[in-house]
VEXDRENGU-478606 format. One record per residue (C-alpha): residue in one letter; x, y, z; residue number from 1. Coordinates in Angstrom, 2 decimals. Layout:
<nodes>
["A" [X Y Z] NUM]
...
</nodes>
This chain:
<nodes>
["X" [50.81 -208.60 33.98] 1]
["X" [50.20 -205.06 33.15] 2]
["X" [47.76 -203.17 35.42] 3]
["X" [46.56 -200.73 32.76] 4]
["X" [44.86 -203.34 31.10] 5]
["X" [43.18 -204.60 34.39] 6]
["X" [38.91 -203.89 34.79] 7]
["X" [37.93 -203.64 30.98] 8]
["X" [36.57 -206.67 30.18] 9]
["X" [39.41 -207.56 27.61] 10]
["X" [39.48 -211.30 28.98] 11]
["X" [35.96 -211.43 28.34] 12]
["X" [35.51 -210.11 24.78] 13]
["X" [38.24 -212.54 23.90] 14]
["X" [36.92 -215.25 24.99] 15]
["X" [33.48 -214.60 23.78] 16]
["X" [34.50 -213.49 20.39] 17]
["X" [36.72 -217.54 20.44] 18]
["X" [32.97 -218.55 21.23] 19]
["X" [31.57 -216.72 18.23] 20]
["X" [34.34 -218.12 15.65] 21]
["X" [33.37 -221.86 17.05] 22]
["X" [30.06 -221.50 16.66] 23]
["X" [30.77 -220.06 12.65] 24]
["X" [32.79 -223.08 12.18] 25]
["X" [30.30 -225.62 13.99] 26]
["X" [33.18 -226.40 16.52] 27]
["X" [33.45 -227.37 20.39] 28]
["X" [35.44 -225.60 22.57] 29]
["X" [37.39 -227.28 25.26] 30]
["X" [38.64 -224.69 27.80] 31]
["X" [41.29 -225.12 29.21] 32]
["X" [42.25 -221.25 30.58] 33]
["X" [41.19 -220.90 34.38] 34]
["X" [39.16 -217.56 33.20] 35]
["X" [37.32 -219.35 29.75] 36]
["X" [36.36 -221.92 31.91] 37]
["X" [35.16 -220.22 34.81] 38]
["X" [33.07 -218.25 32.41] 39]
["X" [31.28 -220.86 30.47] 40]
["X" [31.03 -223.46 32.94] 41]
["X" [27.34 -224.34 34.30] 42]
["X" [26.11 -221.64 31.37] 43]
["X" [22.86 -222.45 29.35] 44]
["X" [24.36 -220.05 26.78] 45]
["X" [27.74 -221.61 26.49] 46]
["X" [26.26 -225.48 26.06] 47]
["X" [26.19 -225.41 22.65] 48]
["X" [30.04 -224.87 22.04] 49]
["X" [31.20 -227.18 25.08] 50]
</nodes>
């Protein structure tokens, strides 16, 4: 892992933008990356693509 990528959010905007194309294409997302799922799991705003 590189450290200088650590702390900005890069995870994050990944994953969410993965949510965005899904949604454009009317698709379901299945996570299966620890961090994807921790992050929509149990969200009201994630319910739609899971």
């Amino acid at each position: 892992m590189n450290k200088k990528y650590e702390g900005k959010g890069i995870a994050r905007k990944l994953v969410l933008k993965v949510i965005e194309a899904a949604r454009a294409q009317g698709v379901r997302i299945r996570p299966l990356c620890i961090y994807a799922k921790k992050l929509m799991t149990g969200k009201e705003e994630f319910k739609d693509v899971m």
